[in-house]
C-alpha positions in Angstrom: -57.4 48.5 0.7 -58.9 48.3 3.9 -62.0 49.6 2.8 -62.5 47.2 -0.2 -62.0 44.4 2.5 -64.4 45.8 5.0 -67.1 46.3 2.2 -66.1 42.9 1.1 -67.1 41.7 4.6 -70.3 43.2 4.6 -70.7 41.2 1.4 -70.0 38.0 2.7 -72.3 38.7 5.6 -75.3 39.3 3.7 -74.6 35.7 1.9 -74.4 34.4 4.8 -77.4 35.5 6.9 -80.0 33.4 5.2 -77.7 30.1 5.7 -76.4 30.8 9.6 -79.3 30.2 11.1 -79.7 26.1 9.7 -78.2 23.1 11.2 -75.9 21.5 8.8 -78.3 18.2 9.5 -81.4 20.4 8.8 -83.7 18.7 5.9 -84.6 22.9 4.6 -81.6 24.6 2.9 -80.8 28.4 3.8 -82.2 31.1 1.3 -79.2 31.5 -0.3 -78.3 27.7 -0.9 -82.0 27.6 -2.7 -81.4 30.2 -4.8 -78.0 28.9 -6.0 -79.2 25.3 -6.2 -81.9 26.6 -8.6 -79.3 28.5 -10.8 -76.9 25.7 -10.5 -79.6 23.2 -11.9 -80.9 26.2 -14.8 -77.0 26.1 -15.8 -76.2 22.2 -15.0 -74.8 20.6 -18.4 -75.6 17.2 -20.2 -79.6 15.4 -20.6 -79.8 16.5 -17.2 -80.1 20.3 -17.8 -83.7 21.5 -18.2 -84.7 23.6 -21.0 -85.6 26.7 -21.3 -83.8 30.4 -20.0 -80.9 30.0 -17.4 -79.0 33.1 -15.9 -75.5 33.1 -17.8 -73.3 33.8 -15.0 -70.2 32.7 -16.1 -67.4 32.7 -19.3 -65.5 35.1 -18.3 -61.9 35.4 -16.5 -60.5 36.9 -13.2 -60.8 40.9 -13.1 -64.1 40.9 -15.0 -66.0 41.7 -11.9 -69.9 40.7 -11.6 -71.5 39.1 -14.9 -75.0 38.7 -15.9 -76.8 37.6 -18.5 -79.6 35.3 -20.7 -79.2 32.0 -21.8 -81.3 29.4 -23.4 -81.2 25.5 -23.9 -83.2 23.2 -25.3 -83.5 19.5 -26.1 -84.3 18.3 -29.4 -85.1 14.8 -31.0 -85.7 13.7 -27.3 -82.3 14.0 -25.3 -80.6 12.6 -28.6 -79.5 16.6 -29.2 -79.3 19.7 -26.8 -79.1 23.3 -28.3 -77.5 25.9 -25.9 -77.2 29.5 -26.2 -76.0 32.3 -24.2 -74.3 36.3 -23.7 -73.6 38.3 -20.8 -71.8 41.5 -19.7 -69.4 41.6 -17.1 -69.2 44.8 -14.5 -65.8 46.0 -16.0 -67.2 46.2 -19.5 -66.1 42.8 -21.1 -68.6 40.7 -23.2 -68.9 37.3 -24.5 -71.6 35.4 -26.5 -71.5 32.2 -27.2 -73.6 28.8 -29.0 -73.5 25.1 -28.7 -75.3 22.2 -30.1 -73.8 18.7 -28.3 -75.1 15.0 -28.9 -74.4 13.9 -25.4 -75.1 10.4 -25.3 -73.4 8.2 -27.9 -72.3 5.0 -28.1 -73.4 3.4 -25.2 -74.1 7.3 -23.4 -70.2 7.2 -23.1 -69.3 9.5 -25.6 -70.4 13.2 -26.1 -69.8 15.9 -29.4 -70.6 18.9 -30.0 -69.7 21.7 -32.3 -69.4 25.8 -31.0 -68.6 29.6 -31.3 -67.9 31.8 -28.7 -67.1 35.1 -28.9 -65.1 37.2 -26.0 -64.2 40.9 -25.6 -62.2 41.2 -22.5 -61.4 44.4 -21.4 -58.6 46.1 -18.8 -56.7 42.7 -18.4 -53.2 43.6 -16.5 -49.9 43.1 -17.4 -47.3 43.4 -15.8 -44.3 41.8 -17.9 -42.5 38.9 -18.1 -40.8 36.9 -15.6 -40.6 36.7 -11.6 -38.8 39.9 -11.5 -41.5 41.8 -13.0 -42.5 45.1 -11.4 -46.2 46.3 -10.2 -45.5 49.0 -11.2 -45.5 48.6 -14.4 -49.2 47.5 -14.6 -50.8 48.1 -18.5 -54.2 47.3 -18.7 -54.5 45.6 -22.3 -57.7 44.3 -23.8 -58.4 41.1 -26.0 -61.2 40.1 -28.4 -61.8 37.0 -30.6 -64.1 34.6 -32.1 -63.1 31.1 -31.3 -65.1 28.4 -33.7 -64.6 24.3 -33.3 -65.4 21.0 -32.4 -65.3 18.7 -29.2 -65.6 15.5 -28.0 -65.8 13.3 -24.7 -65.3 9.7 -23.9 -66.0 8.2 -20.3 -64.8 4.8 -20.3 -66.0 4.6 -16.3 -67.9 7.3 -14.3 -64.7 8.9 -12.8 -62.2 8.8 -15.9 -62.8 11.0 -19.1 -60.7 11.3 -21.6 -61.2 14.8 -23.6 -60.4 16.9 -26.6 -61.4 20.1 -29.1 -59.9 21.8 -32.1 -61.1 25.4 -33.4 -60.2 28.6 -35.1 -59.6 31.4 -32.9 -59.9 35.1 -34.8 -58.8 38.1 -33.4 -61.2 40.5 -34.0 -59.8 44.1 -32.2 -57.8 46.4 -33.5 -54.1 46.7 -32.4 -51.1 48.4 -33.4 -48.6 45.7 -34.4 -50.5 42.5 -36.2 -51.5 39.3 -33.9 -51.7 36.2 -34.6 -54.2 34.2 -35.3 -54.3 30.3 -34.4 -55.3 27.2 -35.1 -55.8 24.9 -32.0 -56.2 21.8 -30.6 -55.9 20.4 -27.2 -56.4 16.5 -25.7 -57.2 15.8 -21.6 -57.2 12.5 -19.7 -58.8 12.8 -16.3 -59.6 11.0 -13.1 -62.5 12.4 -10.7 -62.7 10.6 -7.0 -64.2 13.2 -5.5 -67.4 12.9 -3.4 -69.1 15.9 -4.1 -67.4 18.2 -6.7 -68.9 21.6 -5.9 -67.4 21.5 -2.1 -65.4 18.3 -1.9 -64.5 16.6 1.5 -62.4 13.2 0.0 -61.4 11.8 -2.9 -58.9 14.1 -5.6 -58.8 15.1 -9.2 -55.7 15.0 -11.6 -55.5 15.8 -15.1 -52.8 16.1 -17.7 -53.5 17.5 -20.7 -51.7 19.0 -24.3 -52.5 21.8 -26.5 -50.7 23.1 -30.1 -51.5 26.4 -31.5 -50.2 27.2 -35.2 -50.3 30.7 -36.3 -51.7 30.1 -38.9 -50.6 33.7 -41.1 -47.6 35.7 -39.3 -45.8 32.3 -39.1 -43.9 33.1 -35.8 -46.0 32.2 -32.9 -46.9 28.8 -32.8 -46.5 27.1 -29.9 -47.0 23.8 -27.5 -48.1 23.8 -23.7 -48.2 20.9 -21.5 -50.2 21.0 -18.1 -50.4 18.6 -15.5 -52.4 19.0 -12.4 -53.4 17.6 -8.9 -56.1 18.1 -6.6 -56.6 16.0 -3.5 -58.7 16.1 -0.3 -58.1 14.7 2.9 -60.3 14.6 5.9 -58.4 14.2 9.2 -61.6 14.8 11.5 -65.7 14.9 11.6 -65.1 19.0 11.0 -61.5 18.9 9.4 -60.2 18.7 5.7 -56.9 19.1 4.3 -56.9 20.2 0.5 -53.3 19.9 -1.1 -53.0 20.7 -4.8 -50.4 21.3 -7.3 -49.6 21.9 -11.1 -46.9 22.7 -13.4 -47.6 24.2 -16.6 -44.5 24.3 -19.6 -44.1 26.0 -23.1 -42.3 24.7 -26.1 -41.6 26.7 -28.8 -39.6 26.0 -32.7 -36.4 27.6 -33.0 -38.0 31.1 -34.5 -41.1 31.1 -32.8 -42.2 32.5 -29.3 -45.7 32.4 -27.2 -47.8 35.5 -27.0 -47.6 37.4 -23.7 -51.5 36.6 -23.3 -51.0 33.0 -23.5 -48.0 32.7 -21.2 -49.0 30.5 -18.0 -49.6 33.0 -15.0 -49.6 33.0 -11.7 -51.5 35.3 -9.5 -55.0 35.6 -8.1 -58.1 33.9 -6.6 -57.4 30.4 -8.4 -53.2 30.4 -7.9 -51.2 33.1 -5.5 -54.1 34.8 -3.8 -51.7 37.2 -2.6 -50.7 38.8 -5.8 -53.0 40.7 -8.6 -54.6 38.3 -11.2 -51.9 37.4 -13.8 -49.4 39.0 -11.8 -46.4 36.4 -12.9 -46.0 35.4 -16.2 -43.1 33.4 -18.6 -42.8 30.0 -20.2 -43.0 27.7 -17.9 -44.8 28.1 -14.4 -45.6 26.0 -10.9 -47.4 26.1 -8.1 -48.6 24.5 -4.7 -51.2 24.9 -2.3 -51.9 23.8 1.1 -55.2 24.7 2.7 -56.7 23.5 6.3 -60.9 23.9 6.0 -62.4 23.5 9.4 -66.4 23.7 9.8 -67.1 26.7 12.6 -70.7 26.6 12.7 -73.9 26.0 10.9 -72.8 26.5 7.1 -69.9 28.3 7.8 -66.5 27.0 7.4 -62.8 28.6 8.1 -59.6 28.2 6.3 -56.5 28.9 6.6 -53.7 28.4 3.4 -50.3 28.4 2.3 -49.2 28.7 -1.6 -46.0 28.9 -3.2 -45.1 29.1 -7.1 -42.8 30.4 -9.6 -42.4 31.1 -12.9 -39.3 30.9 -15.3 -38.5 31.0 -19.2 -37.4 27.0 -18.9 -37.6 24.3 -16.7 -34.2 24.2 -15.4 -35.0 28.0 -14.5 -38.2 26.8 -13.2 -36.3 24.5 -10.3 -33.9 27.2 -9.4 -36.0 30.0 -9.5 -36.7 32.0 -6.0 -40.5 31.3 -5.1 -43.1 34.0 -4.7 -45.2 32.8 -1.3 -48.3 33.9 0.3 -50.5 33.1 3.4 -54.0 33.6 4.5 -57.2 32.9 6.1 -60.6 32.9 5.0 -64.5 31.9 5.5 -66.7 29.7 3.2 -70.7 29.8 3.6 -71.5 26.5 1.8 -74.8 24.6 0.9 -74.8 20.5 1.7 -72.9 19.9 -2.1 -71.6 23.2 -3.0 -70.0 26.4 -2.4 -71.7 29.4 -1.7 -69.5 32.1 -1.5 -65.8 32.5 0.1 -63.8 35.2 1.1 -60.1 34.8 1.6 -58.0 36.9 2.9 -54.1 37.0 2.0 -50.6 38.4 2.4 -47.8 37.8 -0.2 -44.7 40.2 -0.7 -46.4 42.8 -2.2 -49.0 43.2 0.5 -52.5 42.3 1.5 -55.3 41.3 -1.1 -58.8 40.1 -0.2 -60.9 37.6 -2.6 -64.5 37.2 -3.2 -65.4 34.3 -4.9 -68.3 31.6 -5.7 -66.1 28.7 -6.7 -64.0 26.5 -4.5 -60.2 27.9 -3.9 -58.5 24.7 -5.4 -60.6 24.1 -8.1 -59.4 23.6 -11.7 -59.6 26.6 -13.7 -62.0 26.7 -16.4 -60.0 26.7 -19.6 -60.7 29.1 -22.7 -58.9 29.4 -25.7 -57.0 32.9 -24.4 -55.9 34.6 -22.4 -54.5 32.1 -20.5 -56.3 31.8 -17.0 -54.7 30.7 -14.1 
């Protein structure tokens, strides 16, 4: 452990070196914010997104490692139609592929659709059971591959609320011993954004609540609803100061006869939830969570935190309010650009000991949802 977090340092440092030297007031950005300003704008989304290659550095969950690969957009008929495609291969061996062609701007540049397919291979996901009494010891890597097809759609009635949805196929395409299911889905958002800059915000908060039903679709004993609701806001309390307070409860309702897939069980654990537990170290029915986090600039482009989370989870709600909480505590740095993240390393100590985190996307931002496993 302490040598992961020492060559973790080492890590951060070499991040950082390009960026320490500017003023946060400076006009030039550091190396390292140009270089991720460029890929940010190469992978930005919408009419905005130029065409042509982009690296494909994301699509894939926590405990992939390091992923590369190509992608490719391009605009057709104008910006009335944008054509996206994209693979890359993750440092732990998982894969994912995936294709996209959206009509962003209808009715009044309001509304977006789009139709896709994506296809994931994740490989040497943990598990560690079910329920908050799970041991680690009991750790079993397992690995998951599908093909999800569907359709999506966005409506922005104002520039900070967004109401969302998509429904799809999802195909399980690797071998296991007992049969899987396999779904059809569909899931509806409504969300409000405030925030002033999204990629590192200061003020402002985002909250979303959203549904989803899967129907197995063949085996007839899997099908499922989940509700999630969650809350992100940010408070600044000096010129140097924020506080970042966020919260979400996720829940599981099931027919009499039918029961929710261990991979698609909300969990708890890791660099976006407990970051003092393995990733998906917690899972069961029903699940919440709260953090607290105090982000104070130190110097240049290089910002300190220090954090407090707590969460549970629990086969039902009223187990969910009585259940013991799992807690964690922590410190870490953030070398950040003028309106985003660079990198962050956090630093933190829950029950079963210490774990470090390296990331590139902010600690309380909302995970990026795929159709399984579930990602905390």
């Amino acid at each position: 452990m302490r040598r992961r977090m020492i060559s973790t340092w080492f890590f951060v440092c070499a991040c950082a070196a390009p960026s320490f030297a500017q003023d946060d007031a400076a006009a030039t950005p550091g190396r390292a914010a140009a270089m991720l300003n460029w890929a940010e704008t190469r992978m930005g989304a919408g009419v905005s997104a130029p065409d042509g290659l982009y690296p494909e550095l994301g699509g894939f969950i926590a405990g992939s490692g390091i992923s590369i690969g190509p992608g490719y957009r391009r605009h057709v008929f104008g910006d009335r139609m944008i054509v996206d495609a994209s693979a890359a291969v993750a440092w732990r061996g998982s894969r994912m592929a995936q294709s996209q062609i959206e009509w962003p701007s209808l009715i009044g540049h309001r509304t977006s659709v789009g139709v896709d397919i994506k296809y994931h291979d994740f490989t040497g996901v943990d598990f560690f059971g079910v329920g908050a009494d799970s041991r680690r010891s009991d750790r079993a890597p397992y690995r998951l591959a599908y093909i999800d097809v569907g359709g999506f759609a966005t409506v922005r009635p104002t520039a900070w609320l967004s109401i969302s949805g998509r429904a799809g196929s999802l195909e399980r395409t690797a071998a296991t011993v007992t049969p899987e299911p396999n779904y059809v889905h569909a899931d509806v958002a409504i969300e409000a954004d405030t925030r002033d800059v999204p990629g590192y915000p200061s003020s402002g908060g985002r909250y979303r609540f959203s549904g989803a039903a899967f129907h197995d679709r063949e085996l007839s004993r899997s099908s499922f609803r989940r509700f999630e609701g969650e809350a992100a806001h940010y408070l600044p309390v000096s010129a140097r100061s924020v506080v970042a307070l966020r919260g979400r409860v996720d829940l599981s309702q099931t027919s009499v006869g039918q029961d929710v897939p261990f991979y698609l069980l909300p969990a708890l654990g890791g660099r976006n939830s407990l970051r003092g537990y393995d990733d998906y170290r917690f899972r069961d029915r029903d699940a919440a969570m709260v953090n607290a986090e105090l982000r104070t600039r130190l110097f240049g482009s290089l910002d300190g935190t220090i954090f407090y989370e707590a969460g549970s989870v629990a086969p039902s709600m009223r187990a969910l309010a009585k259940g013991s909480l799992k807690t964690d505590y922590g410190a870490g740095l953030r070398i950040r650009a003028r309106r985003h993240l660079l990198v962050r390393l956090d630093v933190a100590r829950g029950s079963e000991g210490l774990q470090s985190v390296v990331s590139f996307t902010p600690s309380l931002g909302f995970a990026k949802r795929i159709a399984a496993p579930y990602v905390p």
